[in-house]
N, C-alpha and C positions, 0 to 999 in steps of 0.2 A: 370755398366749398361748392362743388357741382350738383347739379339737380338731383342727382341720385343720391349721394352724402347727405344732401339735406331731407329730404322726403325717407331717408333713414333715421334719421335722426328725429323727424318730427313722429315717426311710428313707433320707435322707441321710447320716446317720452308717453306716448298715447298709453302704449302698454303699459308703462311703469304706473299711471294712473290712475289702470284699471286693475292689475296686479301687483299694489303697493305690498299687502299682506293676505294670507290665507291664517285657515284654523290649521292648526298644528296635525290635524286630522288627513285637511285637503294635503297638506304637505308631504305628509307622509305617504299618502295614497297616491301622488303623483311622481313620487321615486317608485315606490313598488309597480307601479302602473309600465315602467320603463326598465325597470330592472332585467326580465330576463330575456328582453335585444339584448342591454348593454353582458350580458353572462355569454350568451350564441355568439357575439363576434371577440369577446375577449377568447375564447375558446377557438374560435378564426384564426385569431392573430397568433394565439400563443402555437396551435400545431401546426397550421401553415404560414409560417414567420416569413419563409423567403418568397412567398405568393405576391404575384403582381397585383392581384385585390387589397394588399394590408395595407395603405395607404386611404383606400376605401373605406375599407372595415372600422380603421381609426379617425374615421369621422364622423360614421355611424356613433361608435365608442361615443364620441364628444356628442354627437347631435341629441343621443336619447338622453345622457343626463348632464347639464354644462351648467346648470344653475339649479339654485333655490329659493325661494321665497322668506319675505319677512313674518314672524307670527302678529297675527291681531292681538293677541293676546302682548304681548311687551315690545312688539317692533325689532325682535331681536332674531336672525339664524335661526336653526335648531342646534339644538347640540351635538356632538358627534357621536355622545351616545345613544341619541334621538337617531343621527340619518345612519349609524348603524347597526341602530336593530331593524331597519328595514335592507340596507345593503348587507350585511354579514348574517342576515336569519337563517340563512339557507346552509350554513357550516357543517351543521351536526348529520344534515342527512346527505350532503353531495357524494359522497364515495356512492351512495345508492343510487342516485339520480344521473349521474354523469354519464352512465353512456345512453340514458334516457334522449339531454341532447346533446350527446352527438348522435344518434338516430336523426333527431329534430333537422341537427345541422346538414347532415347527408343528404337529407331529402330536401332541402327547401336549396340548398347549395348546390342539389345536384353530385355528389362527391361519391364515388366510389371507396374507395380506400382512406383510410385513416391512419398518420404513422401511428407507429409505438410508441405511448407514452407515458409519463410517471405520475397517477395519481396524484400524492402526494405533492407533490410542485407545480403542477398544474392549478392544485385547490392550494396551494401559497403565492403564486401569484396572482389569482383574485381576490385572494386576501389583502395582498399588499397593496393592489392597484384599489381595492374601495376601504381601505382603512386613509391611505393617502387621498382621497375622492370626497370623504366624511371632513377632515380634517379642512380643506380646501373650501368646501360648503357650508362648513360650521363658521368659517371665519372670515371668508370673503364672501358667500354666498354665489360664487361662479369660478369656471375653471375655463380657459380659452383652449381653441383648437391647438395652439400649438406644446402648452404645458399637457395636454393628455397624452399627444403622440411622444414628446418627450420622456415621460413618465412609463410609458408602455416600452420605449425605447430601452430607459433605465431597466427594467423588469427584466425585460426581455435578452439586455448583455450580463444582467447578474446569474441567471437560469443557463446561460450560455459557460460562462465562468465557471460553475459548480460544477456543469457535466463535464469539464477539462481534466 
């Protein structure tokens, strides 16, 4: 192991010491806290898919939410109906909110033009991507860089598929 593997490794364990458990409260408020990056770039990827940024984008995806915490309360995940009522809350009102951002995203991206695109599968494949995202959290408590691009990947040739 080289100096850098190791001085990783010794910062990893420091964190996990410091960050063995939260209240089920912190846990929650620290996905919400991160949620609507991970919403602006899943909305990235999904309408400009063939963009030389979406390799970016889906690190972002991974960076804001790649883990969870254990509860103080039993040392155990949250459950997936726990991380999504904080990831899926947002269902009932997004047809209202959606081009709220993409405004957001225009502007902070700089983007002119928006394609045409289908509500409806737009708001299913954020469903899909944080119901798969819950599941992963609930039961491993972490999801690595390469299962989210993977997974965005999957999403993204099934939506492809359907418009065939």
């Amino acid at each position: 192991m080289d100096f850098w593997e190791e001085l990783k490794k010794i910062r990893d364990e420091d964190e996990m010491l410091f960050e063995m458990a939260y209240s089920k409260k912190q846990i929650l408020n620290k996905l919400f806290n991160s949620f609507e990056n991970v919403v602006s770039h899943l909305m990235l990827i999904y309408l400009f898919r063939d963009n030389e940024e979406k390799s970016h984008w889906e690190d972002e995806v991974h960076s804001f939410i790649n883990r969870t915490y254990r509860c103080k309360s039993n040392n155990n995940f949250l459950s997936i109906k726990d991380i999504e009522s904080v990831l899926l809350g947002w269902v009932d009102c997004f047809d209202q909110q959606v081009f709220t951002y993409i405004d957001e995203i225009k502007t902070k991206e700089e983007i002119d033009e928006v394609p045409e695109f289908d509500i409806a599968k737009l708001k299913s494949f954020l469903i899909d991507y944080f119901k798969w995202l819950s599941i992963e959290l609930s039961s491993n408590g972490q999801v690595a860089r390469e299962e989210v691009r993977n997974k965005i990947d999957d999403l993204i040739n099934i939506d492809e598929q359907e418009n065939k």
